[in-house]
Backbone bond lengths (Angstrom), bond angles and torsions (degrees), N, CA, C in turn:
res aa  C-N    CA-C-N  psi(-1)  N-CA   C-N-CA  omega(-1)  CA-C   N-CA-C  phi
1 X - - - 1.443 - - 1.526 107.43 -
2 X 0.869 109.47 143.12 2.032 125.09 -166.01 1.745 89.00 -130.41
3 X 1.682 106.92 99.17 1.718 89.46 153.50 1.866 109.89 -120.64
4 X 1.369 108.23 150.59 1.190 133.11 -168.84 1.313 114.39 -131.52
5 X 1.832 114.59 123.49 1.916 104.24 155.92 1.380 93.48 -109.11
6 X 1.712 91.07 163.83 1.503 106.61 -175.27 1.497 93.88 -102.28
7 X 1.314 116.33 176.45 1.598 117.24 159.56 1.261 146.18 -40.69
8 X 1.438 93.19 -15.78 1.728 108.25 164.57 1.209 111.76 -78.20
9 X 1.290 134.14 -46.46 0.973 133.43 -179.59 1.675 114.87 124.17
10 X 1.989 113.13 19.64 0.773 115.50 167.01 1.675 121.12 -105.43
11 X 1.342 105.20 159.48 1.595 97.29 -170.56 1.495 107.07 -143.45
12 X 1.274 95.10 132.98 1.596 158.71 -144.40 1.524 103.34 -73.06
13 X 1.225 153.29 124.26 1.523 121.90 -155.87 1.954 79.41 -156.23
14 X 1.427 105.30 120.76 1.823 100.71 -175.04 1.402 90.78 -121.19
15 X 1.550 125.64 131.52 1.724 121.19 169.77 2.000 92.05 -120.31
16 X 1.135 89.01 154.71 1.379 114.59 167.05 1.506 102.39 -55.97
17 X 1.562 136.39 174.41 1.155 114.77 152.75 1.757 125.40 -94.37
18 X 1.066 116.41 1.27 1.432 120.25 173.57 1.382 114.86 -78.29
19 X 1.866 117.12 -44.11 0.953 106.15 -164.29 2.156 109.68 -87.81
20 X 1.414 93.59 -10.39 1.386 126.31 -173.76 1.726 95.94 -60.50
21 X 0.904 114.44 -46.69 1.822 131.25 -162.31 1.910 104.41 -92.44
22 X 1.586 105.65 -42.18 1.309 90.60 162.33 1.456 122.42 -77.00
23 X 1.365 133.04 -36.52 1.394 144.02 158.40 1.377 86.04 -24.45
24 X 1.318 129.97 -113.32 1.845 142.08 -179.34 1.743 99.94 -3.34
25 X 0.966 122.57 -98.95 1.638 126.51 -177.28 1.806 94.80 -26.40
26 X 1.048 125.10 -85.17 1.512 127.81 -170.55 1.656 100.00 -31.58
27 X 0.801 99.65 -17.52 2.183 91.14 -169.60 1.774 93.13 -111.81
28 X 1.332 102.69 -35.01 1.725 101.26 -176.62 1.750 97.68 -66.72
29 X 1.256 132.01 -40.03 0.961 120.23 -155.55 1.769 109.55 -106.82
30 X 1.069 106.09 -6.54 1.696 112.20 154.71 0.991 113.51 -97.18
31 X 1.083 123.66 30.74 1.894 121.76 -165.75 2.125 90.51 -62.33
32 X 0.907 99.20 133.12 1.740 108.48 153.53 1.964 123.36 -134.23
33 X 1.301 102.42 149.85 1.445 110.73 -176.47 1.444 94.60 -57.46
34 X 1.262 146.87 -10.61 2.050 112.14 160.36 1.433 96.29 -95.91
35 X 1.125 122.85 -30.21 1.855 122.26 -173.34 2.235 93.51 -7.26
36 X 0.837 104.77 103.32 2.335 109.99 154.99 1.512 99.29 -24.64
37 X 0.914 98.06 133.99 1.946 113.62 166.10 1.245 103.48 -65.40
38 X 1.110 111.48 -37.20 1.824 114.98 -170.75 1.393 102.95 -68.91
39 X 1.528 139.56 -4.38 1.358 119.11 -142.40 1.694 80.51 -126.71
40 X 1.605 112.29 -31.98 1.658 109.98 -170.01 1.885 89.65 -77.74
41 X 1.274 107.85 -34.50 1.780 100.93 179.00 1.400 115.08 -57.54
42 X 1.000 122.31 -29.59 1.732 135.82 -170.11 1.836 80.04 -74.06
43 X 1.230 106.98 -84.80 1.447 89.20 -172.58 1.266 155.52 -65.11
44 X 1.772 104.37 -0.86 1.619 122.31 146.40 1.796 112.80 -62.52
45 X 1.130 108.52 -20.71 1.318 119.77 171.74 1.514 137.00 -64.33
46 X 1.469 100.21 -50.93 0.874 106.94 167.23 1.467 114.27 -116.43
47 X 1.054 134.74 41.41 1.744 148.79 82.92 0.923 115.59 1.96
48 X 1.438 95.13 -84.42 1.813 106.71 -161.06 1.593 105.09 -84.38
49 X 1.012 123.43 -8.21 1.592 115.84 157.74 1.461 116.94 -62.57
50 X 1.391 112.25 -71.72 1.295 120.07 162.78 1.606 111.77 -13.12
51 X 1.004 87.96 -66.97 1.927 102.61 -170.97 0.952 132.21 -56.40
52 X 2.148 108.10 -22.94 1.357 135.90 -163.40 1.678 72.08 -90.26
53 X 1.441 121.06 -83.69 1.314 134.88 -156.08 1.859 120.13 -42.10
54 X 1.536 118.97 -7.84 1.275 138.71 152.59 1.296 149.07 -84.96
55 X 1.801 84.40 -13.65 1.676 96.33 -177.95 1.649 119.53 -91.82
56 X 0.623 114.20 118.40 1.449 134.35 -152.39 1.714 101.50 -90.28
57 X 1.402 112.97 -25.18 1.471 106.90 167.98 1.623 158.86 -31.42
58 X 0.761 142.82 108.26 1.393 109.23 -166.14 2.087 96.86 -138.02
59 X 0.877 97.69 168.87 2.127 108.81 -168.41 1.743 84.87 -96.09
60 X 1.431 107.01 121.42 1.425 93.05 165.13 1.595 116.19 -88.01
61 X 1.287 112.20 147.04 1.813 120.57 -156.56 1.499 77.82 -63.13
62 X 1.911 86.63 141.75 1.445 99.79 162.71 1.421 124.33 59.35
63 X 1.336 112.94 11.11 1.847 125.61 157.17 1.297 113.72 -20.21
64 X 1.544 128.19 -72.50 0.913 159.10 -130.17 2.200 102.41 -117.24
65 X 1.098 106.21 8.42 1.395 103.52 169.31 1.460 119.50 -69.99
66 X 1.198 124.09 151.55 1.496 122.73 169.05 1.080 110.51 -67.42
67 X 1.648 135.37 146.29 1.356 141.59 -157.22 1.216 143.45 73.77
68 X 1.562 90.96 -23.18 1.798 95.47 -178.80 1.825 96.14 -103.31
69 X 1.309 96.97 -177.97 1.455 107.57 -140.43 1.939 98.56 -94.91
70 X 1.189 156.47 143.86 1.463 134.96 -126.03 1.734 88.60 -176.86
71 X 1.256 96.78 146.61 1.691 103.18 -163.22 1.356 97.13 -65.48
72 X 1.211 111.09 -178.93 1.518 119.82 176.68 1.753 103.10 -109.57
73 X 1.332 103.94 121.65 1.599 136.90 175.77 1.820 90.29 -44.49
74 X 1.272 127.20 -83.30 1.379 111.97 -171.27 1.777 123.16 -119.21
75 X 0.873 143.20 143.56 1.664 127.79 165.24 1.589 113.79 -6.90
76 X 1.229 134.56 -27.92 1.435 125.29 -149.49 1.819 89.82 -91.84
77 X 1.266 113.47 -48.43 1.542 105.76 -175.89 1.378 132.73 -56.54
């Protein structure tokens, strides 16, 4: 973990993604009714980092052009 403020006076917080994802579970799974909003957001956060950093997806350019050939909407086509 790398934390940093900048000159504003905000600070900068870098996790690995392993230890980033256990951090999240450890707070998801102690969650308690005073648990900080800020602390369950940190770990919707790095959630969805995690999640960003796995997805392997990508739009191929120009999918969706007229003429070229385009998945089929349901089983029947």
């Amino acid at each position: 973990m790398n934390v940093q403020t900048d000159k504003d006076g905000r600070v900068l917080v870098e996790f690995e993604l392993k230890p980033g994802n256990e951090l999240a579970e450890a707070i998801v799974q102690n969650n308690e009714d005073n648990m900080p909003s800020a602390l369950l957001e940190l770990a919707s956060l790095l959630h969805k980092a995690n999640y960003q950093a796995h997805d392997e997806f990508r739009q191929p350019p120009n999918a969706w052009e007229p003429g070229l050939p385009h998945p089929s909407l349901s089983e029947e086509d």
